[in-house]
N, C-alpha and C positions, 0 to 999 in steps of 0.2 A: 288448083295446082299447089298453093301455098299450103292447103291443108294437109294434099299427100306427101307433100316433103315433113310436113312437123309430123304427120303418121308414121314415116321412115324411121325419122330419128329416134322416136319414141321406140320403136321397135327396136330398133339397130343397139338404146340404150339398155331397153330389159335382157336382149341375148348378150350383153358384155356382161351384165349383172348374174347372168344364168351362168357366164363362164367361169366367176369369182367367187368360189362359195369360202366365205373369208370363217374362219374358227377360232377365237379367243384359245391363244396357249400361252404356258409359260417360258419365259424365256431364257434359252440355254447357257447365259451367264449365271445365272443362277448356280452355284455349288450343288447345293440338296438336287435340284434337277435333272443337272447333269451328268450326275451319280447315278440318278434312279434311272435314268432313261440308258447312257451308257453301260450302265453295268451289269446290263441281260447278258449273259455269254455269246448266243447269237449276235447282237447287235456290237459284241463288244471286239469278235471275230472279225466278222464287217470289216469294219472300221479299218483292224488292224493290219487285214489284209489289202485292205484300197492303197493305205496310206507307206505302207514297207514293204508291199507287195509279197509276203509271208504268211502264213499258212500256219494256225496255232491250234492245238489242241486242251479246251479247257472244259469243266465242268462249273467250275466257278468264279467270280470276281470279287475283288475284296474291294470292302470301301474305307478311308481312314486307317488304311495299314501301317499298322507299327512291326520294323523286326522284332522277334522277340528280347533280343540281349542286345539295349543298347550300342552305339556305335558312333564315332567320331564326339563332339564337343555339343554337336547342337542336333535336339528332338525333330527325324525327321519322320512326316508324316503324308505316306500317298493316298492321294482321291480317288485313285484308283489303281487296284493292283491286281494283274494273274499270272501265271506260271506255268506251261507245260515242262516236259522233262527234258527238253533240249533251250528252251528258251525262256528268258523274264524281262515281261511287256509293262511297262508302268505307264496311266494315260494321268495327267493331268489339266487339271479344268484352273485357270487362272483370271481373274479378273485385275488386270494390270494395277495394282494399289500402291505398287512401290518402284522404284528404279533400278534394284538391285536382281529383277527375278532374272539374269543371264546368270548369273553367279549363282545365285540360289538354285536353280533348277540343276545345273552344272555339279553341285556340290550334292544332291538328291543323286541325279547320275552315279555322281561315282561312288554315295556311299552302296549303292545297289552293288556296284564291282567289287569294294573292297571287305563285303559282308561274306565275301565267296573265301575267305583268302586265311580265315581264323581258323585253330589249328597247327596243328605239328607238319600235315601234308607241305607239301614244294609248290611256288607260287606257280598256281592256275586261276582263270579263269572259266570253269566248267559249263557257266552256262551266258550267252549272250544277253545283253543288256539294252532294251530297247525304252527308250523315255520322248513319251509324247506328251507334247506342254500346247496346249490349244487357250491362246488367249483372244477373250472375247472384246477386248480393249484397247487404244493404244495410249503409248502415253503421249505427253505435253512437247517432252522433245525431240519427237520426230525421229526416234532411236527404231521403228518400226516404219518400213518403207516395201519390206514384201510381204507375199502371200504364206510363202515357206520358207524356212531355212533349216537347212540338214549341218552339223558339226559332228565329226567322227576323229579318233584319233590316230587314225594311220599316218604313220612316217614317208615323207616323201624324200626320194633321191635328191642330193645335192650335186647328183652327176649329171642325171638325163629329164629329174623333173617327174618319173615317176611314183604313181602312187605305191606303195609295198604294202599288200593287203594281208594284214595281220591281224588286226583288233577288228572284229566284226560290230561292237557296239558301236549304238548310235543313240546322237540325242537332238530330237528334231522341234521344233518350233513353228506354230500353225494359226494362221491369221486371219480368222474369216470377213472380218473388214477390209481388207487387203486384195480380195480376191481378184486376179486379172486375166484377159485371154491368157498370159504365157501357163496363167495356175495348171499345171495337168490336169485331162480330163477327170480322172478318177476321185483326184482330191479335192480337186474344185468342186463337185457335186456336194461332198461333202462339208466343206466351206458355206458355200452359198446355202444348203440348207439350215446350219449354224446362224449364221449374218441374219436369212430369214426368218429366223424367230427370235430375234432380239427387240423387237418392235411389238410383243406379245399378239402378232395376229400373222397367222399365215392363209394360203390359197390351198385348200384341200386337192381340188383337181391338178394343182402341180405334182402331187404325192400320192399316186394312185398305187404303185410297185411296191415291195419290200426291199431294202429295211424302213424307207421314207413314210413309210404306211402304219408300221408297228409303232416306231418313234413319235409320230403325230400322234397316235392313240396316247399313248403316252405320259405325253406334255399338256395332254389337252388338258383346261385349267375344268371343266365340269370331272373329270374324270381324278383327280387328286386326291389323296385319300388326306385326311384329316392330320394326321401326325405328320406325314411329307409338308403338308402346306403351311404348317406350325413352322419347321424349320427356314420355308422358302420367306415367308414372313419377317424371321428373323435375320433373315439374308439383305431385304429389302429396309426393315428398320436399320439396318448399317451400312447401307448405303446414303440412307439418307440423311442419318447421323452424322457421318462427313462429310457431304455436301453442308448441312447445317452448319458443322464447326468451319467451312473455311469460308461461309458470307459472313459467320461472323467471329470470324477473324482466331476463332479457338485451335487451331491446330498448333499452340503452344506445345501441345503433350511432344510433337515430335523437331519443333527446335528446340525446346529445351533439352530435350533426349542428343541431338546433332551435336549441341554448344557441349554437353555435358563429356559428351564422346572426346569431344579436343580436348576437354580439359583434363577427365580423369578416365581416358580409355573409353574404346569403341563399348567392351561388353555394359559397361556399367552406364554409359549413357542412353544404350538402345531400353535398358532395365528401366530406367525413369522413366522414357518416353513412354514406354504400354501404361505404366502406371497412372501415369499422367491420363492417359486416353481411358484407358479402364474409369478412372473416376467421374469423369466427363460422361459416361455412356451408365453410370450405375442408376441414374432416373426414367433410362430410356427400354433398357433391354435388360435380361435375367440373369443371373451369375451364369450359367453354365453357358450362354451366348459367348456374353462376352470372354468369360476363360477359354472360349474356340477361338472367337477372332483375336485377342491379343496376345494369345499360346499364353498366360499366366494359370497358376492352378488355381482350383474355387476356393481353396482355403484361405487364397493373398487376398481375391477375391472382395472373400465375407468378412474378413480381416478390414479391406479398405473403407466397406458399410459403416463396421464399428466404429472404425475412425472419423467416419463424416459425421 
């Protein structure tokens, strides 16, 4: 008897193992990844139709878009950008680094609106302004407590409390750590597959459909092509960079940056700080890295080398 029970479980163990076929991928905090995997137009349609429930016509997605002519005071740059002729969808990939990304993403938002608006023409908005911020993170202060959060600017009555639906744009916020029964179905799918690959292994048999099918092909880490994984690399040395500098205690570059901000102005003190951290990362990672992650150009860069 004893033996046919341990025979059971032996069994009952190999068919859960048979239902788990687990695949090394990478994981979709990752920037470079997230790029390459969202930014199939197929998949990037998807997406945009789960999540605004909208309907886009593209042929292509940009990665790292810049407008052409400058605009507003500070370099903005999406992760991901496309455009049909009625509509402009912006997706970005955020790995929560700093406290300020409500405001930042907000200020990306509206430079998208107010790029529309140069010119001699009478203020229009011609095409709809959709901005999707998916953060893979949360932060420290608990300033992150859902799954989604929608922000639009429509005016409501002071009379009755209604909404007066005028500004079609929106700009929405996505939290796949967060994900809960009330998450809508459609989103939530997309959520939980997000969360599920931050752990670089997923369950192949939960993804047998498209889009969950293509995407896993995708991220799979044998499947990476050599220049993507360079980038994803350098993704992961800066992460670990900064965990490094705050066990040991180096993230000077950005209170001294804060202290400097009270003293002589926000702009001039956020300037030290990158600088600050730029120097600190120059033994670790390659100028063109680090002038991504600290927005400084390579020229301050190779400049700062000489200096060392």
């Amino acid at each position: 008897m004893l033996i046919q029970t341990r025979l059971y479980d032996i069994i009952t163990y190999i068919e859960i193992l048979q239902e788990k076929i687990f695949m090394e991928v990478i994981p979709l905090k990752f920037g470079p990844m997230f790029k390459h995997a969202f930014g199939q137009p197929d998949i990037f349609c998807q997406f945009v139709k789960d999540i605004l429930g909208i309907e886009i016509n593209i042929t292509e997605v940009h990665t790292e878009y810049e407008y052409p002519k400058p605009i507003g005071f500070v370099r903005s740059i999406y992760d991901l950008f496309a455009e049909d002729t009625e509509k402009r969808i912006i997706v970005e990939i955020q790995h929560v680094k700093a406290e300020d990304f409500f405001d930042r993403f907000l200020y990306y938002h509206l430079i998208s609106m107010v790029e529309q608006v140069g010119g001699y023409k009478e203020y229009a908005f011609e095409r709809t302004v959709y901005t999707i911020v998916v953060l893979t993170s949360t932060p420290r202060d608990g300033t992150i407590n859902f799954s989604g959060a929608i922000s639009d600017m429509n005016p409501v009555s002071i009379d009755d409390g209604k909404v007066i639906d005028v500004y079609p744009h929106r700009l929405i916020f996505l939290c796949p750590r967060k994900v809960n029964d009330k998450t809508p179905p459609l989103i939530k799918k997309w959520l939980q597959f997000i969360e599920d690959s931050l752990d670089g292994e997923m369950n192949e048999k939960d993804y047998q459909h498209s889009p969950w099918k293509k995407i896993l092909e995708t991220i799979r880490e044998k499947t990476i092509a050599p220049k993507l994984l360079s980038e994803i690399k350098d993704d992961v040395a800066w992460e670990k960079a900064k965990e490094r500098f705050a066990k040991e205690g180096r993230e000077e570059g950005l209170i001294t940056g804060m202290a400097k901000g009270k003293q002589a102005g926000i702009a001039e003190g956020l300037q030290q700080g990158k600088l600050n951290i730029a120097s600190a990362l120059l033994d670790i990672l390659d100028d063109k890295t680090i002038a991504q992650k600290t927005k400084l150009s390579i020229a301050r860069i190779r400049k700062l080398r000489k200096e060392g």
